[in-house]
SEFILUM-697710 format. One record per residue: residue in three letters; x, y, z of N, C-alpha, C, CB in turn. Coordinates in steps of 0.2 Angstrom, whole numbers, plus 5000, padded with zeros to 4 digits. Glycine has a CB too. Layout:
BEGIN
ALAXYZXYZXYZXYZ
...
***
This chain:
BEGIN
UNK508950805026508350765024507850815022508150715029
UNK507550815016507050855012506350805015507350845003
UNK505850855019505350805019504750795012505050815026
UNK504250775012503850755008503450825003503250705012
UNK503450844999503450894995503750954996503050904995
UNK504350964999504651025001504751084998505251015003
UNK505051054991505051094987504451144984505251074983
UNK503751114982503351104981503151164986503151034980
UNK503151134991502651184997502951244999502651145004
UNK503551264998503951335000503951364992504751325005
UNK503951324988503551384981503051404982503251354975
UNK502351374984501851364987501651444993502051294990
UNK502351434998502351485002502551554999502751465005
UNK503051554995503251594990502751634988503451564986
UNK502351604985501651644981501151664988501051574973
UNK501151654992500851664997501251734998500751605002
UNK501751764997502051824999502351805008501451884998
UNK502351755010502951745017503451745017503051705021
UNK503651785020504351795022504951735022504251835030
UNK505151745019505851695019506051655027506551745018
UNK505951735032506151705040505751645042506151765046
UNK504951685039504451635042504351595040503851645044
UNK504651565030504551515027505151465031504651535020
UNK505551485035506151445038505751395042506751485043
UNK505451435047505151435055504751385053504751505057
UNK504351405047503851335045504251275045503451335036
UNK504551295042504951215038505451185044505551235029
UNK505651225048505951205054505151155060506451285056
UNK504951175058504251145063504251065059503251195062
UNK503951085052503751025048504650975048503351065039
UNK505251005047505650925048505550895056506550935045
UNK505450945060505550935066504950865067505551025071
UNK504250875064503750825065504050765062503050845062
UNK504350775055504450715050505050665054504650735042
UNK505550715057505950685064505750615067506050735070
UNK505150675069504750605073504350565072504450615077
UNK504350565066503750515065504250475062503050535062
UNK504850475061505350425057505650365064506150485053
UNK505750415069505650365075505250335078505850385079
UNK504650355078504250325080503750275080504250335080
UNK503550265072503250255068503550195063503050325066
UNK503250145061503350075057503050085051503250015060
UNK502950165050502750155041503250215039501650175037
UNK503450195032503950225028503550315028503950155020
UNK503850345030503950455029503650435022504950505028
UNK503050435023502450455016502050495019501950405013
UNK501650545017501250585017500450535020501250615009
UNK500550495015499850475015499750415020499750455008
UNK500350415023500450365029500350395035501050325029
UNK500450475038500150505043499550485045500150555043
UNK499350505050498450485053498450545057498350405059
UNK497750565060497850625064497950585070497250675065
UNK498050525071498350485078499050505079498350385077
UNK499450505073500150535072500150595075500350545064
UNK499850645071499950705073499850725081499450745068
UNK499150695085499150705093499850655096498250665095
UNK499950625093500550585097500850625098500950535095
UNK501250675093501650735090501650775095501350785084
UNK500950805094500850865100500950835108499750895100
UNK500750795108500950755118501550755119500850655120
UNK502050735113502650725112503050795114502750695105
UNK502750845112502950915112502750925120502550975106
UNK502150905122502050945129502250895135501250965131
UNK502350845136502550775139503350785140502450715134
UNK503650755133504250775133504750835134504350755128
UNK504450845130505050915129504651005133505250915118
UNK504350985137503851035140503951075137503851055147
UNK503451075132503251145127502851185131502851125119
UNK502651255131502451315132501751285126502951385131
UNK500951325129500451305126500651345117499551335130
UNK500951395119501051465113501451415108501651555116
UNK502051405111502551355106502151285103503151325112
UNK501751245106501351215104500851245099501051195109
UNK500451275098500051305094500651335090499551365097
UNK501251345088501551375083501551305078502251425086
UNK501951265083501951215077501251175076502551145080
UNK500651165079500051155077499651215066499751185085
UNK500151265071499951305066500051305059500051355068
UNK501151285059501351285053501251205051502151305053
UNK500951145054500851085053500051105048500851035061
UNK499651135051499251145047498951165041499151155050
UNK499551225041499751245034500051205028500351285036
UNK500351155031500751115028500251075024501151075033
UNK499751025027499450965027498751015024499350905034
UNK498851075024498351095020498351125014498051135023
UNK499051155013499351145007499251055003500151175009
UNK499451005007499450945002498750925001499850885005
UNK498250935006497450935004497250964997497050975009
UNK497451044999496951084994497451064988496951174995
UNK497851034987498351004980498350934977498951014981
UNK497750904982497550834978498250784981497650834968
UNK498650794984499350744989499050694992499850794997
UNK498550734997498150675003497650685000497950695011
UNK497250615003496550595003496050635007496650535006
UNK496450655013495950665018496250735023495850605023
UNK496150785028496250825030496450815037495850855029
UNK496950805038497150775046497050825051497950765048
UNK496850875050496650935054495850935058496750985049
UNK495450915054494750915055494650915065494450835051
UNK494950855068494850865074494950895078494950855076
UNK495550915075496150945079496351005081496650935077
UNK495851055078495751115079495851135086495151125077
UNK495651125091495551125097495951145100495451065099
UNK496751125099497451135101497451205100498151095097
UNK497151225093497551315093496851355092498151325085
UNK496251355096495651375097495751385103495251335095
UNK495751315107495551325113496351305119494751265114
UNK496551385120497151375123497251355130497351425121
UNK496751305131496851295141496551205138496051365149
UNK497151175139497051105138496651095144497751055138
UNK496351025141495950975145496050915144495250985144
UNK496050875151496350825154495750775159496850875158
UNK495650735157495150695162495750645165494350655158
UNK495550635174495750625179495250565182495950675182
UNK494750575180494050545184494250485186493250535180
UNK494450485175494350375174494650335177494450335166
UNK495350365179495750335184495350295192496450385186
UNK494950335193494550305199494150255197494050355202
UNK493950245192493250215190493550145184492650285186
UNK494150125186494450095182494350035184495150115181
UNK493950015190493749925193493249945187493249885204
UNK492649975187492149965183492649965175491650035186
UNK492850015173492850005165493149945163493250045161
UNK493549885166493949855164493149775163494749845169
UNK492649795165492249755165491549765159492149765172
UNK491849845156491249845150491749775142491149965147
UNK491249735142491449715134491649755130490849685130
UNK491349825128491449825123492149875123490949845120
UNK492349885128493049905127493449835124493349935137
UNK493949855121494549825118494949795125494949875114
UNK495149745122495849705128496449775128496549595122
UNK496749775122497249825124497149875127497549835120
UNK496449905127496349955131496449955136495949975130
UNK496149895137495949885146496549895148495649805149
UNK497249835145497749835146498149895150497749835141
UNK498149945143498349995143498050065149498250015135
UNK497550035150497250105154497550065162496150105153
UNK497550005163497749965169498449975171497549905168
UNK498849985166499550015167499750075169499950015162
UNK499350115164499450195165499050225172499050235158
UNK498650205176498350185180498950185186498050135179
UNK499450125185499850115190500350125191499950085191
UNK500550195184501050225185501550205179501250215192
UNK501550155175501850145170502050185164501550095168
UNK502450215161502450235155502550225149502550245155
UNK502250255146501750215138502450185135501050295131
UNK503350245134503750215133503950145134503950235134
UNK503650115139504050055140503550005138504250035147
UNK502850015136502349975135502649885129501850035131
UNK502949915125503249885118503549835121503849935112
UNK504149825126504449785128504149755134504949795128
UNK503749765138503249745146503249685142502249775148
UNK503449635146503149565147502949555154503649495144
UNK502549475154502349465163502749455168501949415164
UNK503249465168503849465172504049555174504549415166
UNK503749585171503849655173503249695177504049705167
UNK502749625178502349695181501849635188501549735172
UNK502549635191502449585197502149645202503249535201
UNK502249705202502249765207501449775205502949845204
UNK500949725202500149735201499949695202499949765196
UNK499649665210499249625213498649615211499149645217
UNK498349665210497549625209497449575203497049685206
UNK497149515204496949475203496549485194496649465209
UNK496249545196495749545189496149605185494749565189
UNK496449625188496949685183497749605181497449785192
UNK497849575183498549535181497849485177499249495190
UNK497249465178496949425174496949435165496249425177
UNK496949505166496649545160497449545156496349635164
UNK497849585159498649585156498849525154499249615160
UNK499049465157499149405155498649395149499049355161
UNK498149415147497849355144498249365136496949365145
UNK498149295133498849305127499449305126498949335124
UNK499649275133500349285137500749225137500349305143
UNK500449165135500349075136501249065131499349025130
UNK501149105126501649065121502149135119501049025113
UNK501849185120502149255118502149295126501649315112
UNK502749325130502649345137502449425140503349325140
UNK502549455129502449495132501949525129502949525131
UNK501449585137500949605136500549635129501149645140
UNK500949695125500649685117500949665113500649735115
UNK500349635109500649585105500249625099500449505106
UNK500549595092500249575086499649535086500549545083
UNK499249535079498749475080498949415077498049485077
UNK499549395073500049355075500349335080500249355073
UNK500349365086500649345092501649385090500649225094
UNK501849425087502249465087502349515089502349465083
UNK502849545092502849615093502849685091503249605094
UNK502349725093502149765090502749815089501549785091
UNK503049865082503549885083503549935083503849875080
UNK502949985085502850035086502350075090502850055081
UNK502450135096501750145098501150175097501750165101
UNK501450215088500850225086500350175084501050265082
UNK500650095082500250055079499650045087500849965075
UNK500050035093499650025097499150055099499850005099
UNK499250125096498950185100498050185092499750285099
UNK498350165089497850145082497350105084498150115075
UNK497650055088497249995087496750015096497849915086
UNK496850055100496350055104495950125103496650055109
UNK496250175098495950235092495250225094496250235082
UNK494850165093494150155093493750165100493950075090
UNK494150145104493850155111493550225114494250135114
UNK493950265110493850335113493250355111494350385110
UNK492850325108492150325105491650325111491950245101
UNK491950275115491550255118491950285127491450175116
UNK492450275131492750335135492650385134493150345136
UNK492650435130492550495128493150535131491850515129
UNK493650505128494250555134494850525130494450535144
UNK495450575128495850555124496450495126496050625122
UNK496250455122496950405123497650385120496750355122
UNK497750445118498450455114498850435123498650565111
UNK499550425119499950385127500250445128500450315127
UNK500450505125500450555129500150595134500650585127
UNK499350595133498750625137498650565141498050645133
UNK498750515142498550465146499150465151498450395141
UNK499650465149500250485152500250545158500650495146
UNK499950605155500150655160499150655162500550745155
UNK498650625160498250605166498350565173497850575164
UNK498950535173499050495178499650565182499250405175
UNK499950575179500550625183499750685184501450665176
UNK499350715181499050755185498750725191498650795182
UNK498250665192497950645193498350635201497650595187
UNK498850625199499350605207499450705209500550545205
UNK499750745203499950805207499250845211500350845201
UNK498550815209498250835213497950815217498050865212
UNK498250775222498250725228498450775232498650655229
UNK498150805237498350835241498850805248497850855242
UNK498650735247499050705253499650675250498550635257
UNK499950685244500450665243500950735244500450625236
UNK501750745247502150775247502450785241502450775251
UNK502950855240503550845235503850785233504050885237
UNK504250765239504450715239504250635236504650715244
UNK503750635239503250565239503250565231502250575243
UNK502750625228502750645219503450645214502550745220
UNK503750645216504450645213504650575214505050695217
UNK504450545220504850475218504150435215505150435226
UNK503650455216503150405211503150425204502250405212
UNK503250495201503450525194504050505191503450585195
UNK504450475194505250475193505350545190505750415187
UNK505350605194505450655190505750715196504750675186
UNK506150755192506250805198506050875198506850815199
UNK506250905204505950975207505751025200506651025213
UNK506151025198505951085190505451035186506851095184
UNK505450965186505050955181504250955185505350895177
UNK504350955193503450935196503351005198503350865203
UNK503751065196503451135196503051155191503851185197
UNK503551135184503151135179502351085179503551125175
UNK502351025181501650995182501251035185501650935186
UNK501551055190501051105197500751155194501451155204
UNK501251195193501051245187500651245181501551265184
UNK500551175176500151185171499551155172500351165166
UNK499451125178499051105184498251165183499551115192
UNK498751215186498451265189497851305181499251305193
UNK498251295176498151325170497451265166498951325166
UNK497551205166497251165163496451165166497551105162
UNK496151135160495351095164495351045165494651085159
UNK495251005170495050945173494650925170494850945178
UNK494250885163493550855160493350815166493650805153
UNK492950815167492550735170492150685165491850745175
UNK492450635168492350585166491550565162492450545173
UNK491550555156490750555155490750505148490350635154
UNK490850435150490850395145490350395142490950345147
UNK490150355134489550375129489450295129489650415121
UNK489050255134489150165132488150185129489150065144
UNK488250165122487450175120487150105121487350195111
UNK486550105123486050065126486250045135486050005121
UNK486750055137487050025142486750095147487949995140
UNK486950055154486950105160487450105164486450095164
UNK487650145166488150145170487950205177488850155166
UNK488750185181488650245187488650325183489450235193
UNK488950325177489050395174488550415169489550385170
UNK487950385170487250395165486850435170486750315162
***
């Protein structure tokens, strides 16, 4: 598979004077993204159909799944950015997917907020958060993962008692059973569509809601409980010994953000 200006872009490289090996290296990062965003993703391998929402799913995807090293991460940050800056500076895109995203290969000690999991009776109660956030933040919370989110209906999430947490997930559930929907009451086919559609909230949390960072907030958020054991961790993580050394370990390396939502005009415990 040849992805979206391939040819184009390693000419491109060419006149840049790189090396053949590292013109590989690139292009081995760049099919490796378009890989995923062919699986993942319910818009057709265009250019102009990425989002930087795409690209952060990418990067989670790399550190989540496949426990990338921060170095290895920043390599493919780097040749991704080459890439989509090659189709910028040549009129391809509209817009620069990079703008935010700097961060990853600047600032090499991820950060991770853990707070909002405590303070999750309160957020499910501000309006102007979105349903699916709430949703979403109320799963991840209880240990759910964002992979299963697509297919959750209310028959899978009997294991969550509270009253105004099952109030909240049910709601829209009357005639469709499962938790995310469309605004036709259809199933959404993809997580990036749902990761877009709560994209706005972060405005206002101020903490990243990609379902991969939401995901390993909740796996840090437990690995640093002190009263939970190996064991205890592994059975709430479904995960094993090699993979909750690596947690421990990147634990030890990352920032903990606190929690410091932005509600304008409003007050809260965090003002």
């Amino acid at each position: 598979m040849l992805f979206p200006y391939e040819k184009n872009f390693n000419q491109w490289c060419s006149s840049q004077n790189l090396a053949p090996r590292t013109i590989t290296s690139i292009n081995q990062s760049i099919y490796y993204f378009w890989n995923y965003f062919l699986q993942n993703s319910n818009s057709e391998p265009k250019v102009s159909n990425v989002s930087a929402q795409d690209i952060r799913a990418f990067i989670d995807h790399l550190e989540q799944d496949q426990n990338k090293t921060i170095s290895t991460i920043n390599k493919y940050v780097t040749h991704l950015k080459k890439y989509f800056s090659f189709l910028y500076d040549h009129q391809l895109v509209k817009n620069y997917l990079f703008t935010d995203l700097h961060g990853y290969t600047f600032d090499r000690t991820p950060h991770i907020c853990i707070d909002w999991i405590d303070q999750i009776d309160e957020i499910i109660t501000w309006p102007e958060i979105s349903l699916d956030c709430k949703k979403v933040l109320i799963l991840i919370a209880h240990g759910f993962d964002p992979k299963q989110f697509l297919n959750l209906s209310k028959a899978n999430i009997s294991s969550i008692n509270n009253s105004s947490y099952r109030s909240i997930l049910l709601t829209n559930t009357e005639e469709n059973p499962l938790i995310f929907q469309t605004k036709t009451g259809k199933q959404i086919s993809a997580l990036t569509s749902l990761t877009r559609k709560i994209a706005p909230d972060k405005d206002i949390l101020n903490f990243d809601l990609t379902p991969g960072k939401l995901r390993l907030s909740y796996i840090y958020y437990k690995v640093n409980d002190p009263s939970l054991s190996d064991l205890k961790l592994m059975e709430i993580l479904h995960c094993n010994r090699k993979s909750l050394t690596y947690y421990r370990n990147q634990l030890d390396k990352l920032k903990l953000a606190p929690f410091t939502p932005k509600r304008l005009g409003k007050k809260s415990l965090f003002d």
